[in-house]
DRENFI-848827 format. One record per atom (N, C-alpha, C): residue in three letters; x, y, z. Coordinates in pm, whole numbers, plus 32768, in hexadecimal, padded with zeros to 4 digits. Each point is the difference from the previous one (the first is absolute). Layout:
# residues N
ALAXYZ/...
//
This chain:
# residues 290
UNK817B832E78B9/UNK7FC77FCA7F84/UNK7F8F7F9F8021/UNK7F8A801B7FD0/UNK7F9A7F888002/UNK80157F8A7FCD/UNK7FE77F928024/UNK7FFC7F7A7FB3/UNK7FBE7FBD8031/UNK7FDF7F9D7F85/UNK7F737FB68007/UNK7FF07F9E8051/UNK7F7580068070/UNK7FEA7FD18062/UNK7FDD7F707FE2/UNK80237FA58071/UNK7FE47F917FF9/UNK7F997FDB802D/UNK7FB67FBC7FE9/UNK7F797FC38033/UNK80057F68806A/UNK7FBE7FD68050/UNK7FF87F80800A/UNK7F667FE48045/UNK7FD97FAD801A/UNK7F707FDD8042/UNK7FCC7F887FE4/UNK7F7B7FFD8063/UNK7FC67F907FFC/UNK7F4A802C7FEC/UNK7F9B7FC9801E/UNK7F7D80338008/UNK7FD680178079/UNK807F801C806F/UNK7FDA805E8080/UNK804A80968016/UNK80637FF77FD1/UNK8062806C7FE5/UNK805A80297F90/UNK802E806A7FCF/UNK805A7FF77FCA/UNK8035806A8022/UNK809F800F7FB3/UNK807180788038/UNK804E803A7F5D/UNK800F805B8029/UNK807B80377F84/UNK807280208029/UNK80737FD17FF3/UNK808C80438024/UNK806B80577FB4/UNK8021806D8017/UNK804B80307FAF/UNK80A47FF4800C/UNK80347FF67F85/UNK80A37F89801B/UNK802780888045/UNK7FF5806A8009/UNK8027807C800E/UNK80177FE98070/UNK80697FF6805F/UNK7FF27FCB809B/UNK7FDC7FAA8039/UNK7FC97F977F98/UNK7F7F7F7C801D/UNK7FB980018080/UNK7FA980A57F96/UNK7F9D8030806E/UNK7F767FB77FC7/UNK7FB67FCE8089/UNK7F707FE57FD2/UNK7FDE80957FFD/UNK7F7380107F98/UNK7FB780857FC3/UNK7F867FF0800E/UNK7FCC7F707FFE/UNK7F7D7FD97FEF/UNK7FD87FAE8080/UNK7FB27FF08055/UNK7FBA7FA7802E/UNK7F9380078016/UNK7F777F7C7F8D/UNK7F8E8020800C/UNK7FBF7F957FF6/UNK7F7D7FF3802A/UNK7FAE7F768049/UNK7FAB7FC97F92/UNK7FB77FAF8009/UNK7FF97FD57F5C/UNK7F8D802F7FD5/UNK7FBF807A8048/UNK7FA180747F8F/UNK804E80547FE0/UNK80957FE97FFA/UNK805980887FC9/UNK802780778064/UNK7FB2800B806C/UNK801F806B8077/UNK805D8005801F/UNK804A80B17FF3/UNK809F7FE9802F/UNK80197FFC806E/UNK804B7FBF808A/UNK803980118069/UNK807B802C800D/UNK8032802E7F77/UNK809E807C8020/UNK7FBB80918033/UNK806680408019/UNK7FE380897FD0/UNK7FD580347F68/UNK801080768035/UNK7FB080327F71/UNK8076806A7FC8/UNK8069801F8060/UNK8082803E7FAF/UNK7FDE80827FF3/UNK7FBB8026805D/UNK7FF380877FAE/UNK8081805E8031/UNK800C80317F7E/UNK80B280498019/UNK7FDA80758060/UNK7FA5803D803F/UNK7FE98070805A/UNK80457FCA805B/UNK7FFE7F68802C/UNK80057FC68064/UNK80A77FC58021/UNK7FD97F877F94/UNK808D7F9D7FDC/UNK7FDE7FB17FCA/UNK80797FE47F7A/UNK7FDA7F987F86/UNK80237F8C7FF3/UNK80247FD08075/UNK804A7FB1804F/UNK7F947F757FEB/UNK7FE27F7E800A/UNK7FC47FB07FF5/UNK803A7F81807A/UNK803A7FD17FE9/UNK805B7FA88060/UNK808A7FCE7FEB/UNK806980698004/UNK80887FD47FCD/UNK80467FE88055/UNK805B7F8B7FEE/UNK80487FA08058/UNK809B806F7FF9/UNK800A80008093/UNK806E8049805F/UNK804B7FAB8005/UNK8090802C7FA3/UNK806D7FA28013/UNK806E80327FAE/UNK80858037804B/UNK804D7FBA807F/UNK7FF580448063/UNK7FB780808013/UNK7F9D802D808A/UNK7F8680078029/UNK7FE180588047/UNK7F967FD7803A/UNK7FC580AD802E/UNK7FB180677FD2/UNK801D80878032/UNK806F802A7FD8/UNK80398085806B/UNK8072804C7FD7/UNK805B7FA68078/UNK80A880487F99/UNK808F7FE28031/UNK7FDF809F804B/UNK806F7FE58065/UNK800F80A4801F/UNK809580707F97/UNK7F9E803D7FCD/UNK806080657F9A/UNK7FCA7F9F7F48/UNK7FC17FBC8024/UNK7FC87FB67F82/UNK80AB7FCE7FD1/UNK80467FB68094/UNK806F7FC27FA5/UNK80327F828069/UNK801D7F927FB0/UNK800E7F6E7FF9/UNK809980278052/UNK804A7FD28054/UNK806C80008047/UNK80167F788012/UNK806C7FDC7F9C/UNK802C7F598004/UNK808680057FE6/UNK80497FC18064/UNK80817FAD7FD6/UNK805380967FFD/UNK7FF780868043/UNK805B805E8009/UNK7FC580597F8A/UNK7F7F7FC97FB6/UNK8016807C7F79/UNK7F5C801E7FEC/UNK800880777FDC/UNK7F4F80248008/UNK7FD680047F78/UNK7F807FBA7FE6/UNK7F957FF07F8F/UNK7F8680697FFD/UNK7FD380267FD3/UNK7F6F80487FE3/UNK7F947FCD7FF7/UNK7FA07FE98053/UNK7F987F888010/UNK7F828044802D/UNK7F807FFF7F92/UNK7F998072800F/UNK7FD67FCD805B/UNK7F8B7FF88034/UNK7F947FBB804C/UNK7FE27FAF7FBD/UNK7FBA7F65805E/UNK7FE37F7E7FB7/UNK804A7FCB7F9C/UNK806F80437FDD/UNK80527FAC7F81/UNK7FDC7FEE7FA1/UNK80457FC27F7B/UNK800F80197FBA/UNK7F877FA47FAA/UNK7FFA7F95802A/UNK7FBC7F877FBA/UNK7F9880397FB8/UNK7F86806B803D/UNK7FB1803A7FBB/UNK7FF480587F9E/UNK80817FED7FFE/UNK801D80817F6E/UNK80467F917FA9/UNK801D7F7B8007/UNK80737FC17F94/UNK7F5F7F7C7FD0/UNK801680087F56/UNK7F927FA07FD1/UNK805C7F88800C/UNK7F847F86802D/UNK80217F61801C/UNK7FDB7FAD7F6C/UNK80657FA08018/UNK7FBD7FAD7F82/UNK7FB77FAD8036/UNK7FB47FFB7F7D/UNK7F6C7F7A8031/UNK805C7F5F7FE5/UNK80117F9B8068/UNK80377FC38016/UNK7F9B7F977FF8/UNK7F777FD18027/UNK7F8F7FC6801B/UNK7F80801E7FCC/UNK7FA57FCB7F88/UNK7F8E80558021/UNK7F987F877FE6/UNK7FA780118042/UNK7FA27F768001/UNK7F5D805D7FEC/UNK7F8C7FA5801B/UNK7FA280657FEF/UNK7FD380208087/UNK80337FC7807D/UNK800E80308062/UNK8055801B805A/UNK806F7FF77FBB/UNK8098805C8034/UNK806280197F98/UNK80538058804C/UNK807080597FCB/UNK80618012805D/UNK80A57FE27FE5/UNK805580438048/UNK8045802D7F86/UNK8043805C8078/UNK803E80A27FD5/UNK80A97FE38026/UNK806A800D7FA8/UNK807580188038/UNK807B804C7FDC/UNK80018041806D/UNK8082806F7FD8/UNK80997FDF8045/UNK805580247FDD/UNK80857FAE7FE6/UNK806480A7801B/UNK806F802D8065/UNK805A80257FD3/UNK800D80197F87/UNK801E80B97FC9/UNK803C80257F9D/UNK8053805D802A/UNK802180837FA1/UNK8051804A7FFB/UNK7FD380938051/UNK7FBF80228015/UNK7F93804E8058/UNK7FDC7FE98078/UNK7FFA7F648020/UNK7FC27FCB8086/UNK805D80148041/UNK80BC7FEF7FC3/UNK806A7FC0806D/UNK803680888017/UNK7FE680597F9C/UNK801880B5801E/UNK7FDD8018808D/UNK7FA47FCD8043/UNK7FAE801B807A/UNK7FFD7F96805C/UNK80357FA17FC9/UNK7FB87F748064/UNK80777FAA7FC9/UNK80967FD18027/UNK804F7FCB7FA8/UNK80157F7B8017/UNK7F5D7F8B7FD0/UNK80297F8C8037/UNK7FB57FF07F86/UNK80097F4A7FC5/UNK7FB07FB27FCC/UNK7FA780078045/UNK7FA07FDD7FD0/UNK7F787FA7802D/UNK7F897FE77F81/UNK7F9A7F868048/UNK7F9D80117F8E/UNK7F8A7FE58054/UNK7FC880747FFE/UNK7F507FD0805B/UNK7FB680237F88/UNK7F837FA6802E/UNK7FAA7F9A7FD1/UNK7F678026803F/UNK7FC180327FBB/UNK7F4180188067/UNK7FB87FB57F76/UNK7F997FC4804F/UNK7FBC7F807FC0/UNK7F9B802E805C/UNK7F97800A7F78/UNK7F4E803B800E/UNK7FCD7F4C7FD1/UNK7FAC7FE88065/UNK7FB17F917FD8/UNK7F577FF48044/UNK7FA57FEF7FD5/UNK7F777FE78012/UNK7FCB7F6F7FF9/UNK7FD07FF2808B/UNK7FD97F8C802D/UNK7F728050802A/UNK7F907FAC7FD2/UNK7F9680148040/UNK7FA7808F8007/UNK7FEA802E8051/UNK801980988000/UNK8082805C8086/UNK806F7FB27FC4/UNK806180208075/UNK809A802A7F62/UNK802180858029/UNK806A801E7FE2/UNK809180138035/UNK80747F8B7FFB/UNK80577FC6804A/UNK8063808A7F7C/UNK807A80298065/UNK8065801F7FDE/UNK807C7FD58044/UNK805F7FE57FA5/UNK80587FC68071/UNK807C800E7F97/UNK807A80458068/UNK806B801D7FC1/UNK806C7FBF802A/UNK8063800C7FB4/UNK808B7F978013/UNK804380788007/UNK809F8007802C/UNK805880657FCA/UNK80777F828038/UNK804C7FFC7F83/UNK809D7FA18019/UNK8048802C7FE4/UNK80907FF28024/UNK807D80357FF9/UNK80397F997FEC/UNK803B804A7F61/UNK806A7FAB7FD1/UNK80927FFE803F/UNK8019808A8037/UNK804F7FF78017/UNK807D7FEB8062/UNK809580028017/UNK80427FC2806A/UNK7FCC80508092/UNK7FDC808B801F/UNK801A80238077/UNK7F578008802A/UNK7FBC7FF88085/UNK7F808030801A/UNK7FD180717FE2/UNK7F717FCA7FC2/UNK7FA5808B7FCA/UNK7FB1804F803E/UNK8028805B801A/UNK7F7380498092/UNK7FB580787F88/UNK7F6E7FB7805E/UNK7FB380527FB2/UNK7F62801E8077/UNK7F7B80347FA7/UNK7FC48000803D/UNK7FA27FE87F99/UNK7F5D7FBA800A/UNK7F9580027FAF/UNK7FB38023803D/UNK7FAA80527FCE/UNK7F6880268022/UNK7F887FDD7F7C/UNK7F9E80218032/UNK7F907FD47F96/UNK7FB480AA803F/UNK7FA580327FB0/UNK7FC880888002/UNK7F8B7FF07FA0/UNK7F827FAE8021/UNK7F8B80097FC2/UNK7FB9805E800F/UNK7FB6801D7FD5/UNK7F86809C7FF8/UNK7F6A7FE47FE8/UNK7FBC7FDA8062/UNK7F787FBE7FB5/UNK7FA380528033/UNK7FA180127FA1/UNK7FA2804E802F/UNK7FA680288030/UNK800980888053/UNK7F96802B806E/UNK7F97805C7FDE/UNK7F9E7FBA7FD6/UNK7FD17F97804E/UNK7FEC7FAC7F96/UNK7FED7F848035/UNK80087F937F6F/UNK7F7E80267FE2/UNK7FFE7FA47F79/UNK7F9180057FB3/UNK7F6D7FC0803F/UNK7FDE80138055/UNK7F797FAB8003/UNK7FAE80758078/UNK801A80607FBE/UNK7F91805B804C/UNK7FD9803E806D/UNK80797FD38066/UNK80107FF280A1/UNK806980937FE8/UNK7FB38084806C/UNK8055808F8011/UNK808E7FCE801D/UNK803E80567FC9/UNK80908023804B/UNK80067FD28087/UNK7FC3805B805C/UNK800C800E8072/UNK800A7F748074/UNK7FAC7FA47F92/UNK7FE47F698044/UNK80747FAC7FDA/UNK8040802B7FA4/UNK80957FAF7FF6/UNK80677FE3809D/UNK80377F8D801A/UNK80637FE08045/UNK804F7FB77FE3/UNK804A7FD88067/UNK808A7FBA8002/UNK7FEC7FAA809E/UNK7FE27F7F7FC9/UNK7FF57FA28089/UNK80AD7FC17FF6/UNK80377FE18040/UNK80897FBB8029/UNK7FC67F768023/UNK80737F8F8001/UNK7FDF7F6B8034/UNK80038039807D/UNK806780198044/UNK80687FF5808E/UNK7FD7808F8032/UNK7FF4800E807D/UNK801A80578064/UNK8097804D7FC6/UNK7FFD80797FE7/UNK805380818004/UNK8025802D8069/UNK801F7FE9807A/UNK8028806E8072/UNK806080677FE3/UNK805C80077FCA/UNK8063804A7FF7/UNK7FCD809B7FAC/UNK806680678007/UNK8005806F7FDE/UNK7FE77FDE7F31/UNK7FF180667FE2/UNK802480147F5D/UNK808B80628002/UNK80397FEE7F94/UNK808C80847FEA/UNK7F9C80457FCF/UNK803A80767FEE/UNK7FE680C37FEA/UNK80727FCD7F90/UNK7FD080457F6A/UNK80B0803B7FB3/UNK7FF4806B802A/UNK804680627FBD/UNK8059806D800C/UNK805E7FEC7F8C/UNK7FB780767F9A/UNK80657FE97F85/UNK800A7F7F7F9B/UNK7FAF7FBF802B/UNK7FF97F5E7FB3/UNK80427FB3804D/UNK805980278087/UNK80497FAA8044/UNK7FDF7FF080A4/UNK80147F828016/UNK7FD27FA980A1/UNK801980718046/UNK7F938034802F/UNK8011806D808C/UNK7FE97FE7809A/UNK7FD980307FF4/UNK7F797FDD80C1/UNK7FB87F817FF2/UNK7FD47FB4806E/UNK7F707FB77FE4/UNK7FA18067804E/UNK7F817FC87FD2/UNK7F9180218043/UNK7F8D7FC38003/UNK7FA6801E805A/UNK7FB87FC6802A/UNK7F887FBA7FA5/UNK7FFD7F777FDE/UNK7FA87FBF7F97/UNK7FA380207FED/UNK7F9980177FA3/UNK7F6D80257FEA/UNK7FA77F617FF2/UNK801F7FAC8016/UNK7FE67F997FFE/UNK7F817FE48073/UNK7F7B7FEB7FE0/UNK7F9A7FCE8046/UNK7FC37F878017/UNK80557FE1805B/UNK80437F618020/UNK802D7FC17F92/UNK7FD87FCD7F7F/UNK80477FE87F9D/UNK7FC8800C7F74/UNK7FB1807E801D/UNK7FD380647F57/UNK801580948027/UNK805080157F72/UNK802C80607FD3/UNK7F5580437FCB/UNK7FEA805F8027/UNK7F9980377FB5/UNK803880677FAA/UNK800980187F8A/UNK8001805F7FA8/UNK7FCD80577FF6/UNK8077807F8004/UNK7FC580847FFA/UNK807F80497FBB/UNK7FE580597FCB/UNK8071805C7FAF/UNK8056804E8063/UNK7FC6801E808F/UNK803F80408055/UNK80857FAA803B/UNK80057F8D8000/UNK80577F93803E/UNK807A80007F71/UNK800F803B7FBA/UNK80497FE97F8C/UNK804380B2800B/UNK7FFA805C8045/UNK800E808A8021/UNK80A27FE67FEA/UNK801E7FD48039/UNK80D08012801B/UNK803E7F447F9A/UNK7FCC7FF37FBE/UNK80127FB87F93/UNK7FCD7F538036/UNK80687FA37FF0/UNK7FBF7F7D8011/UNK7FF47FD08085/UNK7FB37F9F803F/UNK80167FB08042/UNK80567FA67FFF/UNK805C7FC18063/UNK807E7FA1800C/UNK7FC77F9D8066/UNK7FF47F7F8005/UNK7FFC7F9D806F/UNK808A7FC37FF5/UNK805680458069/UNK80887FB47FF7/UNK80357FB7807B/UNK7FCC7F8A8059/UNK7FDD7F8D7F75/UNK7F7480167FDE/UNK7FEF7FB57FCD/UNK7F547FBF7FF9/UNK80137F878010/UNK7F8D7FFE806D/UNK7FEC7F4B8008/UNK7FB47FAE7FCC/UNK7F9C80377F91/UNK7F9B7FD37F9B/UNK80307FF07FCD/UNK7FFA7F7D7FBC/UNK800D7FBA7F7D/UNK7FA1801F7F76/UNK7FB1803D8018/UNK7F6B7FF47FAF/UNK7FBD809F8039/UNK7FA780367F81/UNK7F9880878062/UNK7F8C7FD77F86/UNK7F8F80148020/UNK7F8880187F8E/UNK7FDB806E8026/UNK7FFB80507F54/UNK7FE780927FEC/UNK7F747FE67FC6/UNK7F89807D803E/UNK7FA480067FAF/UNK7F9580258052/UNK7F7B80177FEE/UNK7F8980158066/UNK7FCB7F6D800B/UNK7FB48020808A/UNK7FE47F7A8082/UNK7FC47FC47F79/UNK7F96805B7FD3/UNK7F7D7FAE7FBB/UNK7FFA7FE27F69/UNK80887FF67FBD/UNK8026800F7F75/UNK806D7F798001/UNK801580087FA2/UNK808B7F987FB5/UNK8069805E8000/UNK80287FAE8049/UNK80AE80238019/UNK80937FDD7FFB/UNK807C803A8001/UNK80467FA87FD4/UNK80777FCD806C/UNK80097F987FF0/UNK80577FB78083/UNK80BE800F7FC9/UNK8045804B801B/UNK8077801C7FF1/UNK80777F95807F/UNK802A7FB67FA0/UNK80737F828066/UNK80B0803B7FE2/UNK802F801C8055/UNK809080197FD9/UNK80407FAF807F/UNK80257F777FF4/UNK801B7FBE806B/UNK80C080038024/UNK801F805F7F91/UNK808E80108014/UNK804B80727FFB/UNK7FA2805C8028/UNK8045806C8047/UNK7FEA805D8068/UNK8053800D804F/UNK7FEB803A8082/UNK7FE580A98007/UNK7FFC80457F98/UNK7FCB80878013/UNK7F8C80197FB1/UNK7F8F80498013/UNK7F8E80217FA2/UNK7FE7809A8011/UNK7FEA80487F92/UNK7FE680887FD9/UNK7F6C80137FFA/UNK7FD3805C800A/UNK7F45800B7FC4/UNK802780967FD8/UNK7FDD80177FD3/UNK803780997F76/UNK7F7080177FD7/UNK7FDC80897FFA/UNK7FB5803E7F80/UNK801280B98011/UNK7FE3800E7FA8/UNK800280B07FDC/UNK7F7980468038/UNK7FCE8042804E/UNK7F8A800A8023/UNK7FB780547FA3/UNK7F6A7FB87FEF/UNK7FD280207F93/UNK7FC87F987F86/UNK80BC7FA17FE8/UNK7FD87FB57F9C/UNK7F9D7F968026/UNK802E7FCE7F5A/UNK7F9B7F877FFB/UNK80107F527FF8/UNK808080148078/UNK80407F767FFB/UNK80467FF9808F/UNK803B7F8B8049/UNK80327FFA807D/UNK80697F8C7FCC/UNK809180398038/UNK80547F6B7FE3/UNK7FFA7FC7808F/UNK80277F8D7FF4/UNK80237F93804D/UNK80907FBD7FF1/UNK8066800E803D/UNK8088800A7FE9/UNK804F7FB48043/UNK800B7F5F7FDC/UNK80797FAA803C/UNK80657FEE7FD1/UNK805380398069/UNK809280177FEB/UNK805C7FB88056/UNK808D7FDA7FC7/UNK806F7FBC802F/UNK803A806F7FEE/UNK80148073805B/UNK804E80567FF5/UNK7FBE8076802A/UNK8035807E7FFD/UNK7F9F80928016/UNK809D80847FE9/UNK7FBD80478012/UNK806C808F7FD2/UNK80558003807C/UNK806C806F7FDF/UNK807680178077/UNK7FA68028805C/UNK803D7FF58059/UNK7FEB803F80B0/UNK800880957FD9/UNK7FFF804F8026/UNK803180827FFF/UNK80AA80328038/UNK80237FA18074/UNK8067800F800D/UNK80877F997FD2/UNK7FB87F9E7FA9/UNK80557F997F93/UNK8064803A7F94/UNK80757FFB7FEF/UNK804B80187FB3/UNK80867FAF7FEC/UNK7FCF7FA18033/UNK80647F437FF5/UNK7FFF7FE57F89/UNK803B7F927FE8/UNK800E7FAC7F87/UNK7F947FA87FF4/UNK7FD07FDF7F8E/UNK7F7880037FC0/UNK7FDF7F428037/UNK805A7FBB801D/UNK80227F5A801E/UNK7FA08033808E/UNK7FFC8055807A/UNK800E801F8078/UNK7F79803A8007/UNK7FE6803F7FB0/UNK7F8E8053800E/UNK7F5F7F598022/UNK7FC0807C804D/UNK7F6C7F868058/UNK7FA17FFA7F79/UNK80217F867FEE/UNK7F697FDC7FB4/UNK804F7FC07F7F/UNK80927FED800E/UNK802C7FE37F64/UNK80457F7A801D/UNK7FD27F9E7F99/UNK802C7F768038/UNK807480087F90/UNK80307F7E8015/UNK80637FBE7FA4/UNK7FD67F9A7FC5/UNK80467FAC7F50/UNK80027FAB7FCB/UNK80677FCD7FFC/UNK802A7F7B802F/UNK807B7FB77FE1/UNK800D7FF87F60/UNK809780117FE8/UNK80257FC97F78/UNK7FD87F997FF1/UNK7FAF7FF27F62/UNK7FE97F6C7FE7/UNK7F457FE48025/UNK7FDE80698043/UNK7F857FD98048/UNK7F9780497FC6/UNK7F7B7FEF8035/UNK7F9C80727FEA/UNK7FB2800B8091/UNK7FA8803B7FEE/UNK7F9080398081/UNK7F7C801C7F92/UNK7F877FE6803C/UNK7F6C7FDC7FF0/UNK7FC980488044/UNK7F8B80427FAC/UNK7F928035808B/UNK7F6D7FED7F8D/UNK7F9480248038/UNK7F8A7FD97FAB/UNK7F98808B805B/UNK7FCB80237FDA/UNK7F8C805B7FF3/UNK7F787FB67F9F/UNK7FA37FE18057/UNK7F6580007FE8/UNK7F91804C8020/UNK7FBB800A7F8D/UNK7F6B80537FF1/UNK7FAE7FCB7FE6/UNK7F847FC58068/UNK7FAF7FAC7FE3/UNK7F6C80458002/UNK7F947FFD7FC7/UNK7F7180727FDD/UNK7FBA7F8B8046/UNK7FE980158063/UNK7F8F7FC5803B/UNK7F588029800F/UNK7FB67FD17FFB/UNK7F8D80277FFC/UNK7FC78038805B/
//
């Protein structure tokens, strides 16, 4: 179901979010230029929806907790359940969804996470809560899955688009297989830019597991670009469909089964816990630099 997007901004940026997943839809610079994708359904209509209580695929697309098996698509559920608007200012909005009758069908815990869109400057901060109300620990996983587009707006080919990293990468990337952790292999990484090409996207996403960047700026050398900060999580995705007209950038606390994973869902790599009583924080920034 569509529903009506939220707005927020300032006179360097503004964003639209849809409660629909409390997905951002919009991000554009203050002549209006979009830096999302463009959605085109040939491709994926996908915009940037927050992954939560996985992360990718389960293996068999099923949740194995506590002796009893759940049905758990890829990325979970959050992007399919609408949030209430909890916050709305003229330069922020949070979003929050709460345990119902559907969520615990699949996922059988309380909880209430929380993503909060705010604009400072020309810098777009997201930053999510998820707490547990309740007595026993909550294991889960969050990801963030933005889609911005290739090539941004300011005139610079495709082809000149990259991906600079803060930190030195040495390590391998994972291979999926099936949507799930396979092989690694050998990084495409040129010393620490990703150059963009549709051919590097052939056998689906890139995985840096870990990554040791905190931060990457996407965009061409000689254009405005955008500086992406995820200082709290240890895996990052780079995704696109070859062809389209968008590249995600993907920090994640979490990632899909192994291929040979079929443990209990507490056990599985990449899925933390919440103490009863507690919450956990992470923040994602998009800053348009000149």
């Amino acid at each position: 179901m569509a529903e009506d997007l939220i707005e927020i901004g300032n006179d360097q940026l503004s964003a639209a979010i849809n409660p629909l997943g409390a997905e951002l839809t919009h991000l554009r610079d203050a002549d209006g230029r979009e830096l999302m994708t463009d959605a085109d359904p040939a491709y994926w209509t996908g915009h940037a929806p927050i992954l939560f209580p996985i992360i990718g695929r389960l293996n068999g697309d099923t949740l194995r907790l506590d002796g009893r098996d759940y049905a758990m698509k890829q990325h979970g559920f959050a992007r399919h359940e609408t949030f209430d608007l909890a916050a709305h200012t003229a330069t922020s909005a949070t979003f929050r969804l709460t345990a119902n009758d559907e969520t615990r069908a699949c996922y059988p815990f309380e909880f209430v996470l929380e993503v909060g869109f705010s604009i400072d400057a020309a810098t777009l901060a997201i930053d999510v809560r998820i707490a547990n109300p309740g007595s026993a620990p909550l294991p889960a996983s969050l990801g963030f899955h933005p889609a911005f587009a290739w090539p941004l707006p300011y005139g610079r080919p495709r082809a000149e688009h990259r991906i600079a990293f803060a930190a030195d990468e040495p390590g391998d990337i994972v291979e999926l297989a099936g949507g799930l952790f396979a092989a690694k292999r050998r990084s495409p990484l040129d010393g620490r830019i990703l150059h963009l090409a549709d051919d590097l996207f052939a056998q689906d996403a890139l995985i840096w597991d870990p990554v040791a960047s905190q931060s990457v700026i996407y965009g061409a050398t000689d254009g405005p670009q955008l500086k992406i900060d995820f200082p709290d999580t240890p895996y990052l995705g780079i995704w696109t469909k070859p062809g389209a007209a968008f590249v995600c950038v993907e920090p994640w606390h979490g990632h899909a089964d192994p291929v040979d994973f079929t443990g209990d869902f507490r056990t599985k790599p990449g899925v933390f816990e919440i103490a009863p009583e507690a919450d956990w924080t992470c923040r994602m920034a998009i800053a348009l630099e000149a």
